[in-house]
N, C-alpha and C positions, 0 to 999 in steps of 0.2 A: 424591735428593741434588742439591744447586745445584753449580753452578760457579762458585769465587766463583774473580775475578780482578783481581790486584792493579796496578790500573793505571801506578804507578810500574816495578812489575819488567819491566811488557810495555810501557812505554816503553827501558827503558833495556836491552832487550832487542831489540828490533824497531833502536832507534837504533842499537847497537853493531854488529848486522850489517849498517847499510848504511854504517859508518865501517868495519868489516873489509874489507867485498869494494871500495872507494873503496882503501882500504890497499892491495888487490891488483894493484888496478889499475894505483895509482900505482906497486907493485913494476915489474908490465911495462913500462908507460911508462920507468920510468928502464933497466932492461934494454934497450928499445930506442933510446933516444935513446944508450947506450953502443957498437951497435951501430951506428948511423950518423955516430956518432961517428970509432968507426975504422975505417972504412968511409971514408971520407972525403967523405960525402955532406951534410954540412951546412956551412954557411958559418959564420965566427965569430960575426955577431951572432943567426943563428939559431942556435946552442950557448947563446950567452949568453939569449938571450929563453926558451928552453927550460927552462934550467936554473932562469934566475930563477920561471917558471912552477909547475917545480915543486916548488922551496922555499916559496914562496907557498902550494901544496895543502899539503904537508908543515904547514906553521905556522898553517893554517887544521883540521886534521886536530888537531891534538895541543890547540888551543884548544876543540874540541869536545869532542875527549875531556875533558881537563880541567872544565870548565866543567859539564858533565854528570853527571861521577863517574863514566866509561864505562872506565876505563881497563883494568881486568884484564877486566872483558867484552868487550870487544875480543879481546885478546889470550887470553882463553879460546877465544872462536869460531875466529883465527885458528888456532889450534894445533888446534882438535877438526876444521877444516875438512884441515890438513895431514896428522893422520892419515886420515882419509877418501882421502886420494887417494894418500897412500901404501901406503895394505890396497889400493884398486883397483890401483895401478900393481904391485905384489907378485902378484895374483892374475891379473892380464894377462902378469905375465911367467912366472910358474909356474902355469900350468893343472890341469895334473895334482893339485899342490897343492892348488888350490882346488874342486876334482870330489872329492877325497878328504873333504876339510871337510866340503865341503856334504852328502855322503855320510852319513860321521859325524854330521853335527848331524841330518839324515834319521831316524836309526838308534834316534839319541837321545827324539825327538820321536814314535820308534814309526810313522814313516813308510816306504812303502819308498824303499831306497837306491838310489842313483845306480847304473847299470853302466857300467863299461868294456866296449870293445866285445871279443865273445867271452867274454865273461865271465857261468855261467849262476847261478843259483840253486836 
């Protein structure tokens, strides 16, 4: 059996995820220029060159979307990348939880399961 592959959708797939994590970035970037901001570490025209810099990325960002048709593939990756690290940050914070899980899904799959320690079979 071929693998056919449709070259538009792995264009505007491959593009959309490097207009997401660019989105990401720009997210930090402004979280931290807010931070040096009141911080008191930048001077006016450095806020002002800053800022204008990254309204400039923002409006260079939304033309490519635009102009592409990338818009909800963006925003699909964005949101499927947000879950991703809200199940990691859930599972980092509840261990236990996620030993149980991975147990269960073990159990499921007729593998064996995880132990707790002292815990026999």
């Amino acid at each position: 059996m071929a693998l056919e592959i449709d070259e538009g959708n792995l264009k505007k797939g491959l593009l959309g995820l490097v207009i997401a994590l660019v989105e990401i970035i720009q997210e930090l970037l402004e979280r931290e220029a807010i931070k040096r901001i009141e911080n008191g570490s930048l001077e006016g025209r450095e806020i002002e060159n800053l800022g204008e810099a990254l309204l400039d990325l923002k409006s260079a960002l939304e033309t490519i979307k635009t102009d592409n048709e990338i818009e909800d593939t963006v925003d699909s990756i964005i949101y499927g990348l947000d879950e991703i690290v809200h199940e990691a940050v859930e599972k980092f914070m509840n261990p236990l939880e996620w030993v149980k899980e991975e147990s269960n899904e073990r159990k499921r799959r007729g593998k064996i399961p995880l132990l707790n320690p002292g815990q026999r079979h």
